[in-house]
C-alpha positions in Angstrom: 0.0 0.0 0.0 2.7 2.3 0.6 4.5 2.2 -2.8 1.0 2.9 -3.9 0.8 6.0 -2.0 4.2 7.0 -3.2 3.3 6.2 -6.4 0.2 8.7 -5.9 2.7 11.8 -4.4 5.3 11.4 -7.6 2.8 11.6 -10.2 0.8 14.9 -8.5 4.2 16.4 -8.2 4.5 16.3 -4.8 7.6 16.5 -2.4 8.0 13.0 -1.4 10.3 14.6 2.1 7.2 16.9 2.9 4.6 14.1 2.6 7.0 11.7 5.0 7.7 14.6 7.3 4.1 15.5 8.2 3.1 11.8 8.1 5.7 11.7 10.9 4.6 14.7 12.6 0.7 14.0 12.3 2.0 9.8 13.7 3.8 11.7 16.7 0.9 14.3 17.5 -2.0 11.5 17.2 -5.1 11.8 18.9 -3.8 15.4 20.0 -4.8 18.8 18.4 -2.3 21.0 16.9 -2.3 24.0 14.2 -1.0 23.7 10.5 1.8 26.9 12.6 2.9 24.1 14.6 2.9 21.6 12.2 5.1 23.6 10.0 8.0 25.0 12.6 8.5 22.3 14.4 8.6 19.3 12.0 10.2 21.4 9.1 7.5 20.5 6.6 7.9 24.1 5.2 5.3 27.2 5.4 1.8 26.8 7.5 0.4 26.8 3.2 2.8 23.9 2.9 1.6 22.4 5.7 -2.5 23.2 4.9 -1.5 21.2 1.1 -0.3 18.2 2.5 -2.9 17.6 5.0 -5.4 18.5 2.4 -3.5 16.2 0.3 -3.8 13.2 3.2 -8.3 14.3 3.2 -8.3 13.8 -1.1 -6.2 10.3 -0.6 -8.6 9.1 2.4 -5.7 8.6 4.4 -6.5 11.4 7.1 -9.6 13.6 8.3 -9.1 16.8 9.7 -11.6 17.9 12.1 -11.9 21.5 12.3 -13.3 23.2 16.0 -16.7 24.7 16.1 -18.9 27.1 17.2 -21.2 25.4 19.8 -23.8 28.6 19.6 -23.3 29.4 15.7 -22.2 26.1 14.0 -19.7 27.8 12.1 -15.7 26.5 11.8 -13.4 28.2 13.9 -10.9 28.4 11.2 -7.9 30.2 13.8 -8.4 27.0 16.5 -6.4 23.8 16.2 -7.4 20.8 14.1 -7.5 17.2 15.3 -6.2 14.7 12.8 -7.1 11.2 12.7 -7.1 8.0 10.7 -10.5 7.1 9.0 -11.8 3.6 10.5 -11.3 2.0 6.7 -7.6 1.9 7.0 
């Protein structure tokens, strides 16, 4: 499964490095919120846009979910909180 994945990151043109390093980071941080800020400095992965792609990257390959806080009274996403990351139950 994971030369498949691979696979997947070479032919969108993707850093191969990047996509280990915040596998890594999100492995280390599991079941633990954190911010795409955080995410970037302290793992290296690059900028917090860097950081946003690749995680988006992990949603479109159904390898990760990112769940995004919310506003108890308004039901809106608190886009400035921190996200929790976890593994979809299919993998």
């Amino acid at each position: 499964m994971i030369s498949f994945i691979i696979s997947d990151i070479n032919k969108l043109r993707r850093s191969e490095r990047f996509f280990k390093i915040t596998i890594k980071a999100i492995i280390e941080r599991a079941s633990s919120t954190f911010s795409f800020h955080t995410l970037s400095r302290d793992f290296g992965v690059g900028t917090v846009k860097t950081a946003i792609s690749y995680v988006e990257l992990l949603e479109k390959l159904f390898l990760l979910k990112a769940v995004e806080a919310i506003d108890p009274n308004s039901g809106v996403p608190l886009l400035r909180k921190e996200v929790l990351l976890y593994r979809p139950h299919a993998l």
